[in-house]
N, C-alpha and C positions, 0 to 999 in steps of 0.2 A: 224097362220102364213099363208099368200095367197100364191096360188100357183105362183111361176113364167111362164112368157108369155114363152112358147117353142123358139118363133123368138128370144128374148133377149138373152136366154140361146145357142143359136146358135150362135148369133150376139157376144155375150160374150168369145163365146170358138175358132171363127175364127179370132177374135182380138186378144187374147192371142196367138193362135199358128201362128199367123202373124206374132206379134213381135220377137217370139221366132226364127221364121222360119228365119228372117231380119236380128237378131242377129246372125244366126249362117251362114246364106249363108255370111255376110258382115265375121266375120272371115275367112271362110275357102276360100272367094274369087270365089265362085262359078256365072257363068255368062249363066250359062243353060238356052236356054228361057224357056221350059218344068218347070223350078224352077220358074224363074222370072214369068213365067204367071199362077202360082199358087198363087203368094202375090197378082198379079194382083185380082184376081178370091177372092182371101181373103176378100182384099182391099173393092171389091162392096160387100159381103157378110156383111162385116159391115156395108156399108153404108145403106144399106135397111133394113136392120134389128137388127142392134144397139139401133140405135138413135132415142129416140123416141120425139114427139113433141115437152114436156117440156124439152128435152135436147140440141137442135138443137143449138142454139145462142153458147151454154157453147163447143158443139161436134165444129162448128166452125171456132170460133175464137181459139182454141186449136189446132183445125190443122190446120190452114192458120200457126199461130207462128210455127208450127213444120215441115209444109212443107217450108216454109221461111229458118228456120233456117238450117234442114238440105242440104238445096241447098247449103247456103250460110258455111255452116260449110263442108258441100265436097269441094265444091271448096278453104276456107283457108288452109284446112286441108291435102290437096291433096299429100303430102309426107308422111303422116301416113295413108298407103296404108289401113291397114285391120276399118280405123276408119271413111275411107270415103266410103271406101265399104259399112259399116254398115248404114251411114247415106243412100248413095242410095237406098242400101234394100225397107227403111223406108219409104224414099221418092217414091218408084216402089208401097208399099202397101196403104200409104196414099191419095195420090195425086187422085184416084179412088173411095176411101169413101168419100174424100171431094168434089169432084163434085157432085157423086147420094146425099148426102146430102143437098148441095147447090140445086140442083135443084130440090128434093123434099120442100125443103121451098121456093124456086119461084113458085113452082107449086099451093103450101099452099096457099099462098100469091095471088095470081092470083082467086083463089076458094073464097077469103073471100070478 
């Protein structure tokens, strides 16, 4: 069995305690920026260290659809308070991987 790359297992466990983090600040309704600029801080932690080459196109088009959606599901959704919270979270942690992401494959792109 190969070992895994230390970056991915990092990239792996700041994504998961992102989500986790998004889900729980969107319930509890927490607006701390101390909090929020930790998903922020998550958010690049995956983007640099997730997603690796052969993943970029699939890393994405996954999150443009999930920043998309979660904007657009906060604002229909905007009277189920704890459910647009949650989508913000989402949208505070993602929107940060999907750019370092985006422009490490301009960057890519630009070298080739």
């Amino acid at each position: 069995m190969p070992a895994k790359n230390k970056g991915n297992l990092i990239g792996a466990w700041a994504f998961l305690i992102g989500v986790i983090l998004a889900v729980i600040i969107g319930l509890l309704g927490v607006t701390s920026n101390i909090i929020l600029g930790i998903l922020v801080i998550l958010g690049l932690v995956v983007g640099l260290m997730n997603v690796g080459a052969k993943d970029v196109n699939t890393f994405l088009l996954a999150a443009v659809v999930l920043v998309i959606v979660s904007y657009m599901g906060s604002e229909a959704l905007e009277v189920i308070t704890w459910v647009k919270n949650i989508l913000s979270s989402l949208l505070i942690m993602f929107v940060p991987a999907t750019v370092i992401v985006a422009l490490k494959s301009v960057f890519s792109i630009a070298r080739s």
